[in-house]
C-alpha positions in Angstrom: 1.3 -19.6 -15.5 3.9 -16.9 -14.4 5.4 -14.3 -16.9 8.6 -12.9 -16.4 10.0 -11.0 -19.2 11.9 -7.7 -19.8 10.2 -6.4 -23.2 7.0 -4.4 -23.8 4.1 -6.5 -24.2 0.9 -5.8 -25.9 -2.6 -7.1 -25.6 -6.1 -7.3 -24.5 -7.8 -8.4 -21.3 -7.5 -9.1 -17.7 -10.0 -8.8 -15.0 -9.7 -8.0 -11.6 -7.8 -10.2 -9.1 -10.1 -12.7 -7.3 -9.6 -13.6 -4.0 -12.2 -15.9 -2.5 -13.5 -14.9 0.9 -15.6 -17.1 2.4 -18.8 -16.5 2.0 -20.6 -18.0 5.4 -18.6 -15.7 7.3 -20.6 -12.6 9.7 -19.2 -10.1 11.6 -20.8 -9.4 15.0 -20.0 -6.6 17.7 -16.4 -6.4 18.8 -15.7 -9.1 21.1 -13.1 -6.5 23.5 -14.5 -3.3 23.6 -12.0 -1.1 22.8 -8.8 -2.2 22.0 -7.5 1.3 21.2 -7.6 2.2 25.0 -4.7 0.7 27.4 -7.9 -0.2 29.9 -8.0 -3.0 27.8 -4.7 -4.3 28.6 -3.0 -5.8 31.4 -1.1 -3.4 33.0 1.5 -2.3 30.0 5.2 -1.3 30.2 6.2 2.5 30.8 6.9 2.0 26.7 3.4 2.1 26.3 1.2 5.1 25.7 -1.4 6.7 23.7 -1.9 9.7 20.8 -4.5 11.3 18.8 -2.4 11.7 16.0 1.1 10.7 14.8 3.6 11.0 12.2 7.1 10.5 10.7 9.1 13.1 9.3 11.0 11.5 6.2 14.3 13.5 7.1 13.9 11.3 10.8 11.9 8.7 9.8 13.6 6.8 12.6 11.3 8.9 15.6 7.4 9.4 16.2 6.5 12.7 16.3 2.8 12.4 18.4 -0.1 14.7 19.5 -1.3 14.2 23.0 -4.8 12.3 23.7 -6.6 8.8 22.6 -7.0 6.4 20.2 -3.6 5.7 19.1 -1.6 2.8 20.7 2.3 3.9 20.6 4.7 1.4 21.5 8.8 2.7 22.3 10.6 -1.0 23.3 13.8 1.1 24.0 12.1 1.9 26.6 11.7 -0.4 29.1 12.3 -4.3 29.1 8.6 -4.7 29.6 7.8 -4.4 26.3 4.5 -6.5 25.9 1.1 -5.7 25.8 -1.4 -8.5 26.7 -5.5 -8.1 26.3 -7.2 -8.5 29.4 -9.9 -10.6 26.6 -9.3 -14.1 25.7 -10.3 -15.4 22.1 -11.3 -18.6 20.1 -12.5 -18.3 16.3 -11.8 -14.2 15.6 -11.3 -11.8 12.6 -9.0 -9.1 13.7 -8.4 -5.9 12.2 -6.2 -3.0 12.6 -4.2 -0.3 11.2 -0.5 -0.2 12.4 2.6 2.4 11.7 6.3 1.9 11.8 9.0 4.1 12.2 12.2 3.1 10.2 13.6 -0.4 11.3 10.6 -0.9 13.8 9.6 -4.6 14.3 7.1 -6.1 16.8 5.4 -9.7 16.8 1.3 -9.6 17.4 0.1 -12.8 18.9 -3.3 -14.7 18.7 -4.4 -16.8 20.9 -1.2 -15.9 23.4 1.3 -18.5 21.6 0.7 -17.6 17.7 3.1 -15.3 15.6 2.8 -12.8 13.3 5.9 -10.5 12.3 4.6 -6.4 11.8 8.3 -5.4 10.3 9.5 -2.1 8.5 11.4 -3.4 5.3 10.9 -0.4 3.1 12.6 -0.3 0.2 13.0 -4.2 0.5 12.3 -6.7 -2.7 12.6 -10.3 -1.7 10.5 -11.8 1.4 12.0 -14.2 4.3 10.1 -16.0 7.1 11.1 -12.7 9.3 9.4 -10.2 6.8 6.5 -7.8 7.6 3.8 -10.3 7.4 5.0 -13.4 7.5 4.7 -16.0 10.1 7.1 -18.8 11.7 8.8 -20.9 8.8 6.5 -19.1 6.0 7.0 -15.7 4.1 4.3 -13.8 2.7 3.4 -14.2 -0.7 4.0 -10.9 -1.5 6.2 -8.1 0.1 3.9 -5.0 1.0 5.4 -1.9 3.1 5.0 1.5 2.9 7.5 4.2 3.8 7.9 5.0 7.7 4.7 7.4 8.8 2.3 6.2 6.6 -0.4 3.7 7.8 -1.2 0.0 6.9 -4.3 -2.1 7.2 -4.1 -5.9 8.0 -6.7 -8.4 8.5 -6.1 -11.8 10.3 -8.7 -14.3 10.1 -8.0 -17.4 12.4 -9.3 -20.7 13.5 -8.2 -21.3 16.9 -7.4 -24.8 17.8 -9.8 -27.8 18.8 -8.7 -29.8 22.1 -10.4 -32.8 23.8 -11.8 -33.0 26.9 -8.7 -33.9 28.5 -7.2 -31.2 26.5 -5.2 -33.2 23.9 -5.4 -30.5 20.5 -7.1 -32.5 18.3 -7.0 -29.9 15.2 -4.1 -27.6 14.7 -5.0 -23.0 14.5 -5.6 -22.2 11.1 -4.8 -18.7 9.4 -7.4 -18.8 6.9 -6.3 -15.8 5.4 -4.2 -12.6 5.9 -5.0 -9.4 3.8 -2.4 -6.8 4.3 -2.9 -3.1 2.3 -6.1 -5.2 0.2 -3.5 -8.0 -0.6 -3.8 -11.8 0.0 -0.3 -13.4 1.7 -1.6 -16.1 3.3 -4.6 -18.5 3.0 -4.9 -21.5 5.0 -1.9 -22.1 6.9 -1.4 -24.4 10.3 0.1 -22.0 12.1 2.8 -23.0 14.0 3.0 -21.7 17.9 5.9 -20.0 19.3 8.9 -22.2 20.2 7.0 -25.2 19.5 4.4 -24.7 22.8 1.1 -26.9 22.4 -1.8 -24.8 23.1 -3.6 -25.9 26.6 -7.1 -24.0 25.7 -8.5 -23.3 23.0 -8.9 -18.9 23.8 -6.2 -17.1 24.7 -5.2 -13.4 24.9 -4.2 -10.6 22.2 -0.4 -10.0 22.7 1.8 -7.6 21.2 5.8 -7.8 21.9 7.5 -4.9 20.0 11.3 -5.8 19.8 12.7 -2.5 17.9 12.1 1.0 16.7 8.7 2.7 17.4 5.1 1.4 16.1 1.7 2.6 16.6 -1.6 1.2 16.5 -4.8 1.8 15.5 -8.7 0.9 14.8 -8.5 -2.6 16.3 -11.1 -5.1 16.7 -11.5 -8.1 17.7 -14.9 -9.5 15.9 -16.7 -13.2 15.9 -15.5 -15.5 13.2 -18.8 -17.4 12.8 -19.2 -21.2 11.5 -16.5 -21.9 13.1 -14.5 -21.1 11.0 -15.5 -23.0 7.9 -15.1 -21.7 4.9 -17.4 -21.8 1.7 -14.8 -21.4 -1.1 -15.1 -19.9 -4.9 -13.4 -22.2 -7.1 -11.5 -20.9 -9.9 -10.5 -23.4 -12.5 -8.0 -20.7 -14.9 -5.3 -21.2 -14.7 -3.8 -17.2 -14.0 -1.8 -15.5 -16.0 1.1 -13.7 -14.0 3.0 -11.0 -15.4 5.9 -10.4 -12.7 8.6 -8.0 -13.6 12.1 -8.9 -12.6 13.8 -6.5 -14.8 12.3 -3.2 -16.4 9.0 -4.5 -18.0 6.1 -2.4 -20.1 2.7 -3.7 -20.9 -0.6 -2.1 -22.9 -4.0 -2.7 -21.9 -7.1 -1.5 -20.3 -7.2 -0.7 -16.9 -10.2 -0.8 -14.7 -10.3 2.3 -11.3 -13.3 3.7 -9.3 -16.2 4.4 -12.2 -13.9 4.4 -15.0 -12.2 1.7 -17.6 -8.7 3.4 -18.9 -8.7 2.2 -22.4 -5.3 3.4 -23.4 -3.0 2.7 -20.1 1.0 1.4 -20.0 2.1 0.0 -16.4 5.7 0.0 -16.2 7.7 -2.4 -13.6 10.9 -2.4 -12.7 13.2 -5.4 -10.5 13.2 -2.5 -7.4 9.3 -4.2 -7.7 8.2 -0.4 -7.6 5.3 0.2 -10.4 3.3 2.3 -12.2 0.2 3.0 -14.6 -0.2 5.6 -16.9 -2.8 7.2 -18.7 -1.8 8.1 -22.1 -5.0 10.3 -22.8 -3.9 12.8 -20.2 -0.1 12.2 -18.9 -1.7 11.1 -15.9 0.2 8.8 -13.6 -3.3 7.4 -11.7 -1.7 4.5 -9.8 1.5 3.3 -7.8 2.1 0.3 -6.2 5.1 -2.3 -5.0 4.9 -6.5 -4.5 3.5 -8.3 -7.8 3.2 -6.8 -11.6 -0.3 -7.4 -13.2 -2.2 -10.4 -13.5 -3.0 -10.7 -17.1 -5.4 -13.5 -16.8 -8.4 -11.3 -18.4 -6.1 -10.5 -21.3 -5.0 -13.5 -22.5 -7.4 -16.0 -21.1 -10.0 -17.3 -23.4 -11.4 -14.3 -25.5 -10.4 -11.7 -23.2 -11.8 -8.2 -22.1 -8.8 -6.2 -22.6 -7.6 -5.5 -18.9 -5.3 -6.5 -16.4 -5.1 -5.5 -13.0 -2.5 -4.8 -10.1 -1.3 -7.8 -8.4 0.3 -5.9 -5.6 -0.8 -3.0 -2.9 -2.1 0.0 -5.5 -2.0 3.6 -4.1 -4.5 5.1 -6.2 -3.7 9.3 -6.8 -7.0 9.9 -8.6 -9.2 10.2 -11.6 -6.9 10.6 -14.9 -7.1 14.2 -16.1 -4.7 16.6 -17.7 -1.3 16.5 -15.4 0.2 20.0 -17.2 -2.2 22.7 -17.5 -1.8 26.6 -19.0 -3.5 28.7 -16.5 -3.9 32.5 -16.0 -2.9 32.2 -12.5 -2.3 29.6 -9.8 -5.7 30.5 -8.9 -7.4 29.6 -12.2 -9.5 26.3 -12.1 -7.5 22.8 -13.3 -8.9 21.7 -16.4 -11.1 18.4 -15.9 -10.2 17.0 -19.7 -8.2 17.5 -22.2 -10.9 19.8 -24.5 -9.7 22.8 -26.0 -5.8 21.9 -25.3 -4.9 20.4 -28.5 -3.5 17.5 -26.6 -1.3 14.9 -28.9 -0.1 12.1 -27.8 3.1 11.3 -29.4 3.4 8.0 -27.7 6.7 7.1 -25.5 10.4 6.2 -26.6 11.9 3.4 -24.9 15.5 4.0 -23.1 18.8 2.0 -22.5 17.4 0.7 -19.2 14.0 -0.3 -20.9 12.3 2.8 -19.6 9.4 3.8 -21.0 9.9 8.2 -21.5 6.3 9.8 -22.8 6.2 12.6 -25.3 2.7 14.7 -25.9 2.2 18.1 -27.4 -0.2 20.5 -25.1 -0.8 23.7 -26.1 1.7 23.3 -29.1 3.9 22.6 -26.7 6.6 19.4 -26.6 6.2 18.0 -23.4 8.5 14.7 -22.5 7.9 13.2 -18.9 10.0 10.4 -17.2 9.3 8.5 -14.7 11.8 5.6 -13.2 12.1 3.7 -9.8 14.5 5.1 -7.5 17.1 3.4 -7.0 16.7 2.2 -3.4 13.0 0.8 -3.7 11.7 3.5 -2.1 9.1 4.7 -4.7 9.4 6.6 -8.2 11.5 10.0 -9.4 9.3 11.9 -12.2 10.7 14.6 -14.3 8.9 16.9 -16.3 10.0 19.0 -19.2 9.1 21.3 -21.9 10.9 21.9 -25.0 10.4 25.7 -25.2 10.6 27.4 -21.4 7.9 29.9 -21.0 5.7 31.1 -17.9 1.9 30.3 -17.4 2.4 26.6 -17.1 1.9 24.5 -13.9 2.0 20.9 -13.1 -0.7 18.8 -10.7 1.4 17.4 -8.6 -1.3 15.8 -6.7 -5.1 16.2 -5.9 -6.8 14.8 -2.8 -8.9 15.3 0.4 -6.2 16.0 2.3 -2.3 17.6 1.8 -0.2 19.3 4.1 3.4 20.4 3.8 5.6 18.5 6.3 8.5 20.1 6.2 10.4 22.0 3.2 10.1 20.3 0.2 8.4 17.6 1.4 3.8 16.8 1.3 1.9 14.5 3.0 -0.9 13.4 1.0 -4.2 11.8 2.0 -4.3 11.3 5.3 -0.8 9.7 5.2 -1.1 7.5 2.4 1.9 8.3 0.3 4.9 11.8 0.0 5.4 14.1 -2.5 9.5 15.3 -2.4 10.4 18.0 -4.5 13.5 17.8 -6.3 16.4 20.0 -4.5 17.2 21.8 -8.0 13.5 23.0 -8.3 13.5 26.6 -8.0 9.6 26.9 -8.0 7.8 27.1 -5.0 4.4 24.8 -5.2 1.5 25.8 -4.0 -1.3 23.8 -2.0 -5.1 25.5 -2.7 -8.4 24.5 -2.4 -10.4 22.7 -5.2 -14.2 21.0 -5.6 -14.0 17.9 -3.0 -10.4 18.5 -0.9 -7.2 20.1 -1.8 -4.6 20.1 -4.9 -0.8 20.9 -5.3 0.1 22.2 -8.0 4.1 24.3 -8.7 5.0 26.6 -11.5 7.0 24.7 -14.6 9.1 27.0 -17.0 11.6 24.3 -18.3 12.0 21.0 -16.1 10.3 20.0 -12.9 11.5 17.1 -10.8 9.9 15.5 -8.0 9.6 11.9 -5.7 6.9 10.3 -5.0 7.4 8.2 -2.1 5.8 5.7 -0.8 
């Protein structure tokens, strides 16, 4: 059952997602070596070459900007009309894994088996899939549209059955994906996957082959590991029917929430038709979770009894533990509060705008505080604004808290190891700060009347 309505919705339950791996499956030693060396390649293009680190600056998201060593396969088609990149390994029955990054409008087809097709694409900002979409495959789009922004990585997981042939080499069973997970996300499960321009396999192993065709991508963390069994698959049946809540216009809905070590009993996700959504904690003011693709699968909520929950259908970017996003501190060196003790928090619950926008209002402090927080307009990720009703000094906002920030360029954070950006708004005035805290870093900036920022993903 699929859900598509515009209104706030209100209820209890919904469980995680299931997605049934096989169960008979093990995972030996990499079958290649290392795939993240060019040694492992025929001899590859001069587009070819290798980093230690890279990145994408968002005002030039259409250019690599690398460090010099290992590790990191970078491909640049303009480069040179030999653009492909073929193992020097053949393969049968293999799980392959890897981490890839684009740069903006960057598209390259990974082949298994030599002759088999999978699209890497940049379509940022994108809603609807094709057959020519990141991570779809000839005459099949993926279930779900996942990207991130240019610079920031993605992990996908291609499980695949290689075809059976005869003796005299007939195929007598057609490849199998069995599944694809890109970003944690299931968009394909047991497809014949079709060869490229309609070839018949003559083996049954064949190469890794990667044909970039535009803008810059790099790779990263690939193996190549046994698919055991042959391939067969022990399946988990589900007989529920889900319950899909998709959002194709501006859509609210109330339940729990389950994260890492924690069950957030009074959460709203908001979607929106850009297919850019959100979850908030309404204890705190916390935005804990982003994602794009699918709404929430409300299956646990409305199924049976129920628990409650629902959960993200899509690819979540999780920005932490819920705990007070406004603070009053002494200084920007004082400690962030961990709850909401002492604060005189009061939530005031959320109006609802002419778009169907959900706008929060708390008191903190005594103070009015109303935060909004919409899609942008181009699919690119979410615009947050901040305000208090009476302007005074001492007050900061957590922008975010993680292992790892750095400040890109003016304005503009990298956060966690390049999972998602942090934009400040060009009207801010405040300068934010990036300190130290118990397990990594936080960035937090001044607030004395309105603070607006992007987050970007």
């Amino acid at each position: 059952m699929i859900l598509q309505t515009p209104k706030a919705m209100y209820g209890r339950v919904v469980g995680s997602l299931l997605l049934a791996l096989p169960s008979c499956w093990c995972w030996a030693q990499s079958l290649s070596g290392n795939l993240n060396a060019l040694s492992a390649y025929q001899t590859a293009g001069k587009n070819w070459h290798t980093a230690s680190a890279v990145s994408v600056r968002l005002s030039k998201p259409s250019l690599f900007e690398l460090e010099k060593g290992e590790g990191i396969l970078i491909a640049d088609p303009g480069k040179s009309t030999e653009n492909g990149l073929i193992s020097l390994s053949s393969y049968g029955d293999i799980r392959l894994t890897f981490d890839f990054m684009t740069t903006a409008g960057a598209k390259a087809t990974i082949y298994l088996n030599g002759i088999y097709p999978y699209i890497l694409a940049d379509n940022w900002g994108q809603v609807k899939s094709s057959d020519q979409s990141n991570g779809a495959i000839p005459g099949r789009a993926p279930r779900q549209l996942i990207n991130r922004a240019p610079g920031l990585w993605q992990h996908l997981t291609l499980s695949f059955r290689a075809p059976r042939l005869d003796a005299s080499g007939k195929v007598t069973e057609q490849a199998i994906l069995l599944n694809a997970t890109l970003d944690g996300v299931l968009i394909h499960e047991n497809v014949q996957w079709p060869v490229n321009n309609g070839r018949e396999p003559t083996k049954a192993t064949g190469p890794i082959r990667i044909d970039p065709t535009s803008g810059s991508i790099a790779f990263r963390n690939i193996q190549a590991l046994p698919l055991a069994s042959g391939g067969n698959q022990e399946r988990l049946e589900n007989d529920v029917d889900p319950i899909l809540v998709q959002a194709t216009s501006n859509t609210t809905l109330r339940s729990f929430m389950d994260i890492p070590s924690q069950r957030v009993v009074h959460c709203l996700s908001a979607g929106s038709a850009e297919q850019v959504h959100y979850s908030y904690d309404l204890d705190n003011g916390y935005l804990f979770q982003v994602w794009r693709g699918g709404f929430l699968d409300a299956t646990p909520m409305w199924h049976d009894r129920g628990d409650g929950s629902s959960s993200v259908l899509g690819s979540a970017v999780f920005l932490g533990k819920p705990l007070p996003a406004l603070a009053k501190l002494d200084n920007e060196t004082s400690p962030w509060p961990q709850d909401s003790a002492g604060s005189g928090f009061f939530n005031k619950g959320y109006i609802i705008d002419d778009q169907d926008r959900p706008q929060f209002k708390y008191r903190l402090h005594g103070q009015l505080v109303s935060d909004a927080i919409k899609a942008l307009p181009d699919g690119t990720g979410l615009s947050r604004t901040i305000s208090l009703a009476h302007p005074t000094e001492g007050w900061y906002v957590l922008l975010a808290k993680s292992a790892v920030i750095s400040e890109q360029s003016k304005g503009i954070y990298l956060i966690n190891g390049q999972e998602y950006y942090i934009k400040l708004g060009a009207e801010n005035t405040e300068k934010a700060v990036i300190r130290d805290a118990p397990g990594g870093k936080e960035l937090l900036i001044p607030i004395q009347s309105t603070i607006q920022y992007s987050l970007i993903f």
